[in-house]
KEROBA-521906 format. One record per residue (C-alpha): residue number from 1; x, y, z. Coordinates in pm, 1 decimal. Layout:
% KEROBA-521906
<pt nr="NUM" xx="X" yy="Y" zz="Z"/>
...
This chain:
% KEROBA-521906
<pt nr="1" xx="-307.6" yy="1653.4" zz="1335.2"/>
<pt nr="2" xx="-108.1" yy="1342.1" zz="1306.8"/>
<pt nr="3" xx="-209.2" yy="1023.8" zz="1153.7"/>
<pt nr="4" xx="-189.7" yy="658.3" zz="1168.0"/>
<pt nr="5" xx="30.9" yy="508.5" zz="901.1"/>
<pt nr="6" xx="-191.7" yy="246.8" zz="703.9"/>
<pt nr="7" xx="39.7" yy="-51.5" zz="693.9"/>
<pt nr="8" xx="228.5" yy="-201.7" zz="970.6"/>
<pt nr="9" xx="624.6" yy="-74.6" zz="951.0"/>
<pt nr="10" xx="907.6" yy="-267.7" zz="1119.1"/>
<pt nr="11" xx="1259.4" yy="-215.9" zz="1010.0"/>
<pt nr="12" xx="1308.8" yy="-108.5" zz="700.0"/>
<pt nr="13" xx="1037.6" yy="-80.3" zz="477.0"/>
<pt nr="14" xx="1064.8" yy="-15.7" zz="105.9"/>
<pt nr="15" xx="811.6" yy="223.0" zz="-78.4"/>
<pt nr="16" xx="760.4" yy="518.4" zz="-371.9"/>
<pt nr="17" xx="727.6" yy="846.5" zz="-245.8"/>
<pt nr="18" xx="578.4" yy="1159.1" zz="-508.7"/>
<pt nr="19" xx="730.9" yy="1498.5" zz="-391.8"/>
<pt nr="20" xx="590.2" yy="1821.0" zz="-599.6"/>
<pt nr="21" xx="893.0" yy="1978.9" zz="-810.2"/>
<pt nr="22" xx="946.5" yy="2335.5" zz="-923.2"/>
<pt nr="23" xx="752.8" yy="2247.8" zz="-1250.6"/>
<pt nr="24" xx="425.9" yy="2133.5" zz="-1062.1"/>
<pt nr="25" xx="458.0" yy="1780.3" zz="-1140.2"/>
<pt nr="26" xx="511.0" yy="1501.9" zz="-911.0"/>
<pt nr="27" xx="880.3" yy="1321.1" zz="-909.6"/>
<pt nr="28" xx="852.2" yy="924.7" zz="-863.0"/>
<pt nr="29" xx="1132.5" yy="803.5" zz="-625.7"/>
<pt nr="30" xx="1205.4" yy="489.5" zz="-420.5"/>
<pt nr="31" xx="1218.1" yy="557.9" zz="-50.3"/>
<pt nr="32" xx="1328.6" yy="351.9" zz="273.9"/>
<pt nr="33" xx="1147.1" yy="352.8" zz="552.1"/>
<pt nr="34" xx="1308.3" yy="291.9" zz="918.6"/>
<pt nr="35" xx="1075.8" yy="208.7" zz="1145.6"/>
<pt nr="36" xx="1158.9" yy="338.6" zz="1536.3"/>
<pt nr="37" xx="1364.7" yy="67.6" zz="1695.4"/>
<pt nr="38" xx="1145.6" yy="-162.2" zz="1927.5"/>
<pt nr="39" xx="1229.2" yy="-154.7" zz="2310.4"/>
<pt nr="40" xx="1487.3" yy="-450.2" zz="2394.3"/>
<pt nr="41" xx="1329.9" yy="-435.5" zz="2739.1"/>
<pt nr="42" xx="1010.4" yy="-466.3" zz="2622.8"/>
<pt nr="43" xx="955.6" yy="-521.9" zz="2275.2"/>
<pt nr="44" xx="719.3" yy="-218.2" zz="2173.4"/>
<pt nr="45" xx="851.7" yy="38.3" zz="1964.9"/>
<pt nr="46" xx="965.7" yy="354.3" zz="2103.1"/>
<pt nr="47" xx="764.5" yy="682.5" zz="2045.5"/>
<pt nr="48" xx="989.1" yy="771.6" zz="1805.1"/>
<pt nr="49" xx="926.1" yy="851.1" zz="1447.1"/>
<pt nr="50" xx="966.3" yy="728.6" zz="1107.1"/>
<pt nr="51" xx="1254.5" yy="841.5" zz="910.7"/>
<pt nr="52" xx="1404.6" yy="801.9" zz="573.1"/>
<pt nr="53" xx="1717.2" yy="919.7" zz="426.0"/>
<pt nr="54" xx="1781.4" yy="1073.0" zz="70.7"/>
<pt nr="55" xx="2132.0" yy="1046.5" zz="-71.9"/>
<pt nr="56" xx="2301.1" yy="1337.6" zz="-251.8"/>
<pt nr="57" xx="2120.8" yy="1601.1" zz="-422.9"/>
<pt nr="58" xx="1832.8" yy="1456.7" zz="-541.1"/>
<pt nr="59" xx="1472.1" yy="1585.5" zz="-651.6"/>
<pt nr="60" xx="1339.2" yy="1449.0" zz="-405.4"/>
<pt nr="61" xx="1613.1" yy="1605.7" zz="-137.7"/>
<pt nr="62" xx="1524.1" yy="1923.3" zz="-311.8"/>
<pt nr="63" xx="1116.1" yy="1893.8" zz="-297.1"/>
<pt nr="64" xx="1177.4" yy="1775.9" zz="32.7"/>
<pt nr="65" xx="1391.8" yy="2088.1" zz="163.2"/>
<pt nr="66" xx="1179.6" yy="2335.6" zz="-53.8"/>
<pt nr="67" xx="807.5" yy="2174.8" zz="5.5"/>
<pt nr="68" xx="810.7" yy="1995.9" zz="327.1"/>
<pt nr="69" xx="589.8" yy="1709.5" zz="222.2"/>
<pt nr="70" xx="547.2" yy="1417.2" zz="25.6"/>
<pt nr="71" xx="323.6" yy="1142.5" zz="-67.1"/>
<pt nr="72" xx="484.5" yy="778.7" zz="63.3"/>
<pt nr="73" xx="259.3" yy="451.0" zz="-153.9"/>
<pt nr="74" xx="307.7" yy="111.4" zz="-91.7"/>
<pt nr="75" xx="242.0" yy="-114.6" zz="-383.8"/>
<pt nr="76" xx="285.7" yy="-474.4" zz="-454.7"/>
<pt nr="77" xx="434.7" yy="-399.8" zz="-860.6"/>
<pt nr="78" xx="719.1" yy="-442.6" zz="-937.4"/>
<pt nr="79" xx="766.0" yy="-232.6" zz="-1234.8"/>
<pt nr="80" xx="625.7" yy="37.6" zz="-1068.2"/>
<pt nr="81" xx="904.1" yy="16.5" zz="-774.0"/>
<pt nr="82" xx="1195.1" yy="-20.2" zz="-1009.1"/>
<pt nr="83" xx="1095.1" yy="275.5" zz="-1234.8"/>
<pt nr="84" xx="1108.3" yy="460.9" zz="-898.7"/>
<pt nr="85" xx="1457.3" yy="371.8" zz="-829.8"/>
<pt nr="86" xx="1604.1" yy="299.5" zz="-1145.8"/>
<pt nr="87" xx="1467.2" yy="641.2" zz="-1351.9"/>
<pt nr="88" xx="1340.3" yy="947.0" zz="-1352.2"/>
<pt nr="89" xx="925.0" yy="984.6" zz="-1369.1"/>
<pt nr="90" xx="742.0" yy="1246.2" zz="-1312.7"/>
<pt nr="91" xx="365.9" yy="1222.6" zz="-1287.6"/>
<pt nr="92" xx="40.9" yy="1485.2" zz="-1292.5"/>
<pt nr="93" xx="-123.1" yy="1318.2" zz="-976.4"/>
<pt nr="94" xx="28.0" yy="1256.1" zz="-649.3"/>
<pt nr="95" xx="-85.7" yy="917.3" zz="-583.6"/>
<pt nr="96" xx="12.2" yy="648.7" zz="-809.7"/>
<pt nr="97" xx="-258.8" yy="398.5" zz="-971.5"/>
<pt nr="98" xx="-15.5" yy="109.8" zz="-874.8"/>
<pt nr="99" xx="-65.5" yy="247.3" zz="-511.3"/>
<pt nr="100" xx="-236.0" yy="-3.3" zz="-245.0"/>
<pt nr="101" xx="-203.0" yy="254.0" zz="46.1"/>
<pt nr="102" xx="-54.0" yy="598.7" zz="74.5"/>
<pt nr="103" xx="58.6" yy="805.2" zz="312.8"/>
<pt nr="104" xx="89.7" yy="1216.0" zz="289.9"/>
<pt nr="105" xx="365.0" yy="1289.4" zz="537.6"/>
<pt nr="106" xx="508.0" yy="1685.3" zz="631.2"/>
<pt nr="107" xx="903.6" yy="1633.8" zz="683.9"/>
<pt nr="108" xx="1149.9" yy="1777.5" zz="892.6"/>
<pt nr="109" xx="1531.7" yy="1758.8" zz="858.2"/>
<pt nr="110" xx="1715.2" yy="1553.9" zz="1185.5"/>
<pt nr="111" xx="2036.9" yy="1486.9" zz="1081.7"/>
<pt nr="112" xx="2307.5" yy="1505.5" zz="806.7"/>
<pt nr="113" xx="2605.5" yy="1386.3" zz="681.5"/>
<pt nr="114" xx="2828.9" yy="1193.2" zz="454.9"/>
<pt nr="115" xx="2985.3" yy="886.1" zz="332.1"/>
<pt nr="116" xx="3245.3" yy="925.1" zz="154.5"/>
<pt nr="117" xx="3162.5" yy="1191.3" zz="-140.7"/>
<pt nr="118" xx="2757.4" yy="1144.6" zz="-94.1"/>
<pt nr="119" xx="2622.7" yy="1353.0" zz="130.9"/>
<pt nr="120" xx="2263.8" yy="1195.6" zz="321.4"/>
<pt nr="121" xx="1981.9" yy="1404.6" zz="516.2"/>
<pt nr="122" xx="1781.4" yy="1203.8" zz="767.6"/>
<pt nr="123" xx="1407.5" yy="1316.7" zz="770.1"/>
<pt nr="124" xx="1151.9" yy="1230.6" zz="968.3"/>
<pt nr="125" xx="792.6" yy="1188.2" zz="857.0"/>
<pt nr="126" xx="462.4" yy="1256.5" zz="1006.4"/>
<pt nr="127" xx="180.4" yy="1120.7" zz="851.5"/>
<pt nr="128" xx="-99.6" yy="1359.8" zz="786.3"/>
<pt nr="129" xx="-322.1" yy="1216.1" zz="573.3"/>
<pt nr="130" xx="-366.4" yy="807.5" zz="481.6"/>
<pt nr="131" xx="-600.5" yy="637.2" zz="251.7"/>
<pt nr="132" xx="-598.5" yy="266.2" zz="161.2"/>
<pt nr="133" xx="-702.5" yy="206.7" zz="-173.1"/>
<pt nr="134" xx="-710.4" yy="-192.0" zz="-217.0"/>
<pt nr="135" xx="-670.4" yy="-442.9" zz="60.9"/>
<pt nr="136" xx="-496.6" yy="-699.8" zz="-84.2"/>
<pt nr="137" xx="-433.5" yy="-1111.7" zz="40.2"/>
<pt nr="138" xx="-2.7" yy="-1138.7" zz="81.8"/>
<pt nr="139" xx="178.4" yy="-1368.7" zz="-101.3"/>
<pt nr="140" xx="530.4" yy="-1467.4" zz="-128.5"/>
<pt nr="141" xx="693.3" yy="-1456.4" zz="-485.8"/>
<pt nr="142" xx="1083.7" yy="-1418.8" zz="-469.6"/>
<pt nr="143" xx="1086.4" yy="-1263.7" zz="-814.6"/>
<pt nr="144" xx="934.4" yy="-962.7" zz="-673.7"/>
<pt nr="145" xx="1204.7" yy="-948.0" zz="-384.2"/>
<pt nr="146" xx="1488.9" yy="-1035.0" zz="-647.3"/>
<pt nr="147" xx="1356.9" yy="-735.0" zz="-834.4"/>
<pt nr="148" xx="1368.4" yy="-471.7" zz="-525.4"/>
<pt nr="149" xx="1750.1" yy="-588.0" zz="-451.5"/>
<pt nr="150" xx="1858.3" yy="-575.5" zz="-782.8"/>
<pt nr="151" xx="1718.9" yy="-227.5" zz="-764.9"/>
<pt nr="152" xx="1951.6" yy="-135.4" zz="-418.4"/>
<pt nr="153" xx="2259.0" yy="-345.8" zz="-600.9"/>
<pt nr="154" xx="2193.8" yy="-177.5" zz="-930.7"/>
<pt nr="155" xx="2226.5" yy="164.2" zz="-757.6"/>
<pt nr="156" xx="2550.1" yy="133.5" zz="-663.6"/>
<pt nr="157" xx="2743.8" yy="4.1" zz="-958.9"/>
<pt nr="158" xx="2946.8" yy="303.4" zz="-984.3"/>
<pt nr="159" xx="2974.6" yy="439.2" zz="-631.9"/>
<pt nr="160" xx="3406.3" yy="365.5" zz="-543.7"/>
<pt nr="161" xx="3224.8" yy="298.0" zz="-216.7"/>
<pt nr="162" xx="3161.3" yy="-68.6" zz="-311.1"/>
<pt nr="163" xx="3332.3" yy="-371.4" zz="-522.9"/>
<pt nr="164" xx="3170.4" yy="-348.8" zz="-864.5"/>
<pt nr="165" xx="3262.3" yy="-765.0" zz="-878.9"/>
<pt nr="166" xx="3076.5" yy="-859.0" zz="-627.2"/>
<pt nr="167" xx="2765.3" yy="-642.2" zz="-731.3"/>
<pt nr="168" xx="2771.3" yy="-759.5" zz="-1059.4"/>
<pt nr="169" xx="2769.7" yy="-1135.2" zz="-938.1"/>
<pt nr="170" xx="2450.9" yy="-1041.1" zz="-685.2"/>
<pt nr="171" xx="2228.7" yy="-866.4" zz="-1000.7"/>
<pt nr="172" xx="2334.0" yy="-1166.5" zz="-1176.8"/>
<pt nr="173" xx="2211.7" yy="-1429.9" zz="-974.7"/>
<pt nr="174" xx="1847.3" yy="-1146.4" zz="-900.9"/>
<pt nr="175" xx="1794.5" yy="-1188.3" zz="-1276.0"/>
<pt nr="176" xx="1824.9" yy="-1563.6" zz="-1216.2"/>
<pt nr="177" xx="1560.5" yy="-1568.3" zz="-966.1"/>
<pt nr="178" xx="1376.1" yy="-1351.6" zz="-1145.3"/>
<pt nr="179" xx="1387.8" yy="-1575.4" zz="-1482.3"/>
<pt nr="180" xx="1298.3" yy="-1887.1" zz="-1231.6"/>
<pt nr="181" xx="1030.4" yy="-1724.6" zz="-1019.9"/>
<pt nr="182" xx="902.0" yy="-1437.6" zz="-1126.8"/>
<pt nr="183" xx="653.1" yy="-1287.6" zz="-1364.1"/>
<pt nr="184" xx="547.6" yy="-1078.1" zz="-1666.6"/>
<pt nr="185" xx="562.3" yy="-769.8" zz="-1439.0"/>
<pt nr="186" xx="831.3" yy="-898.0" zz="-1264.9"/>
<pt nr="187" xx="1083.9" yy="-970.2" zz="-1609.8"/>
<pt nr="188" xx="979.3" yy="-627.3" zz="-1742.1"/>
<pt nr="189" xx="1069.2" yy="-491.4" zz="-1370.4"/>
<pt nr="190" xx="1421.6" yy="-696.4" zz="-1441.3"/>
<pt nr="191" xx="1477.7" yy="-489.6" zz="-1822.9"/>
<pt nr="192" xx="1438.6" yy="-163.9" zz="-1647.2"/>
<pt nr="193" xx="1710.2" yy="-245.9" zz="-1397.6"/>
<pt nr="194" xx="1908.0" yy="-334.7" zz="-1709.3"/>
<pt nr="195" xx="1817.9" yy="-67.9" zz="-1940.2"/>
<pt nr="196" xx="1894.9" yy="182.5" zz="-1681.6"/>
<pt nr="197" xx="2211.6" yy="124.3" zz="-1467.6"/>
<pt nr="198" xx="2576.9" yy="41.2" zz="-1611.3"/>
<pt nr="199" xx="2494.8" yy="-338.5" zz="-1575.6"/>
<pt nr="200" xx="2555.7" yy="-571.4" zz="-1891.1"/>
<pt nr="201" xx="2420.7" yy="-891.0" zz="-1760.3"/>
C-alpha cells in the first residue's frame, strides 16, 4: 500500500538514499529527487510519480536492479550529504542517525539511456513506509547550499562531458562561501569534497 512522502517535494530535491548490498550492509549514496511536473493549466502536480536517476554502474544501480528498494532520508548535515556523494559508506542500519525523515520506497526501472559514455536508468519510487524522526524550524545558511553544489561540481571533474576550468572556478568560489558562511559541520563537509575528488583548491 502506497504512502505519503513526509516532506513536501517540488523539483528537484536532494537526499541520501541506503540500498542493501550483496554483503548485507547498507551503501550511503546521494540521490535526486524529481518531483512530477506541476500542471501549467492548473498548477497541481500531475499524478505522476517520483523518480530519480543513477548514473553508470553504481551500488546503488546494482541494489536497486537486484533488491527493488531503498531507504530515501532527508537531513539538514552537511557532512553527512557530502560523504554520500563524495565516498563510499556503508552502514549496519538502514536509516541514518543524521536522518530528519525517511522514506522506504520499492523501485521500478522507466527508462534508460546515455550521455555520452555514462549510461543513466530512470526509476521511479513508491513510498511504502515513512517515519519522521525530528521536526525541525528551517533556516537559510548558504554554507550548507555551497556545500551540496560543490558536491554536484566536484562529481564531474573528470567527466570529458564538461570544462574542467570552469568547474574548478565554481568549487572555488563554494569553498569561499563556505569559509564566509558556513560552519564547523559545514568546513569539515568542504575537506571531504577536497579529500575526495581530483580538486586541489
Amino acid at each position: 500500500m502506497s504512502e505519503a512522502w513526509p516532506v513536501e517535494l517540488h523539483g528537484v530535491t536532494e537526499s541520501v538514499v541506503t540500498t542493501l548490498g550483496p554483503n548485507d550492509r547498507w551503501n550511503v549514496a546521494a540521490l535526486g529527487l524529481h518531483a512530477p511536473e506541476a500542471d501549467t493549466a492548473g498548477g497541481d502536480s500531475d499524478e505522476g510519480p517520483v523518480t530519480a536517476r543513477t548514473w553508470g554502474r553504481t551500488r546503488t544501480w546494482r541494489n536497486f536492479r537486484e533488491r527493488g528498494e531503498g531507504y530515501v532520508q532527508f537531513t539538514t548535515d552537511p557532512v553527512t550529504f557530502a560523504e554520500a556523494a563524495m565516498t563510499v559508506r556503508e552502514v549496519s542500519d538502514p536509516v541514518l542517525s543524521s536522518a530528519d525523515a525517511w522514506t522506504r520506497v520499492t523501485v521500478e526501472e522507466i527508462d534508460a539511456g546515455a550521455e555520452g559514455d555514462t549510461e543513466w536508468v530512470e526509476w521511479a519510487l513508491e513510498p511504502v513506509e515513512t517515519g519522521v524522526e525530528r521536526e525541525t524550524v528551517p533556516t537559510t545558511n548558504r554554507g550548507y547550499y555551497a556545500v551540496i553544489e560543490a558536491t554536484v561540481a566536484a562529481s564531474r571533474l573528470d567527466v570529458p562531458a564538461y570544462d574542467r576550468a570552469e568547474l574548478e572556478t565554481r568549487l572555488d568560489y563554494f569553498a569561499d562561501v563556505v569559509e564566509r558562511c558556513g560552519g564547523e559541520r559545514e568546513r569539515a563537509a568542504m575537506e571531504l569534497v577536497r579529500e575526495n575528488s581530483s580538486w586541489d583548491g
